[in-house]
C-alpha positions in Angstrom: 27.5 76.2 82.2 30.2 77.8 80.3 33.1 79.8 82.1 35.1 82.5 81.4 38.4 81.6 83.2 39.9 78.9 85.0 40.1 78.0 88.1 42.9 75.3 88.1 44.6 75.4 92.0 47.9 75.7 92.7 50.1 76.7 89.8 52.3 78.6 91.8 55.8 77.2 93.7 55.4 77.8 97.3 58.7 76.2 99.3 57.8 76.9 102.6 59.3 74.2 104.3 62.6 75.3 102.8 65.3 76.6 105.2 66.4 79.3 103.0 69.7 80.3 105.0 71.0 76.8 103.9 71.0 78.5 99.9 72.3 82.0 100.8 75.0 82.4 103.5 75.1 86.2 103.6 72.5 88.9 104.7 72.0 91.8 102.5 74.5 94.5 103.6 75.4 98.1 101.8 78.9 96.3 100.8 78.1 93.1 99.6 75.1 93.5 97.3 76.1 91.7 94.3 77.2 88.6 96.2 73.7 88.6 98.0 72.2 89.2 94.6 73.7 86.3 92.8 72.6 84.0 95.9 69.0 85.6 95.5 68.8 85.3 92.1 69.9 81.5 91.9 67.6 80.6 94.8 65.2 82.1 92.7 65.5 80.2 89.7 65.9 76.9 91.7 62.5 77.5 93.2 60.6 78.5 90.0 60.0 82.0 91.5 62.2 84.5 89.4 58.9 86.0 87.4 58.1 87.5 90.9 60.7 89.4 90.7 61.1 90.0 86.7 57.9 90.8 86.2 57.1 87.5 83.9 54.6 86.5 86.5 51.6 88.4 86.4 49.5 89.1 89.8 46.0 86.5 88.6 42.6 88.4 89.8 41.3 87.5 92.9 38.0 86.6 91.5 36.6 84.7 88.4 33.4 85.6 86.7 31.7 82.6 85.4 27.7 82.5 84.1 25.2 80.5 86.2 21.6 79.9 85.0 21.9 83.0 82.5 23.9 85.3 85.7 27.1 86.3 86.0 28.8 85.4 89.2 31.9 86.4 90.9 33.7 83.8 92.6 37.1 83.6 94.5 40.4 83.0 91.7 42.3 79.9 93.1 44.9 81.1 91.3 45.3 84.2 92.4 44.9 82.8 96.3 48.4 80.4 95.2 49.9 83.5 93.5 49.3 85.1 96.6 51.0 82.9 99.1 54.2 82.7 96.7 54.2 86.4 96.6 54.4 86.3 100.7 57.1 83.8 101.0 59.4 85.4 98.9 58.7 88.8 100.4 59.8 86.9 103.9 63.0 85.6 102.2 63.8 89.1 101.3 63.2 90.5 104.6 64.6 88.1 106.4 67.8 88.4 104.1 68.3 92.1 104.8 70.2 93.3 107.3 68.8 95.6 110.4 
């Protein structure tokens, strides 16, 4: 069986258990965006998660194509699935960063 891509897990950071208002001490405000940015931005880097936001992480595909007995067959991308709950935590951070 031969295969097109891998499917190797969790290559992605995901610091869930992190309590993220202990790294940045300010919420996202119309006056104080380049404090909140610099907070954001080192978080960021400490957690391995900056290429979400500088475009250095590519979204994987959701699915894999691999061949089977002579057939192609689709099958769900692990990767993508750890890319993918990254994606969401860091989406929460921001929201929950931002003022009302």
């Amino acid at each position: 069986m031969s295969t097109f891509a891998t499917n190797s897990g969790a290559k992605y950071p995901n610091p869930s258990t992190m309590n993220v208002a202990n790294f940045v001490s300010i919420k996202l405000s119309h006056k104080n965006f380049l404090l909140w940015k610099t907070q954001i931005l080192g978080l960021k880097e400490r957690q391995d998660l900056l290429g979400f936001i500088d475009g250095t992480i590519f979204t994987p595909y959701s699915t894999i194509e691999s061949f089977e007995n002579g057939e192609t067959v689709r099958q769900p991308n692990l990767d993508y699935s750890a890319w993918k709950k990254s994606d969401c935590l860091l989406r929460g951070w921001l929201t929950g960063l931002s003022q009302k």
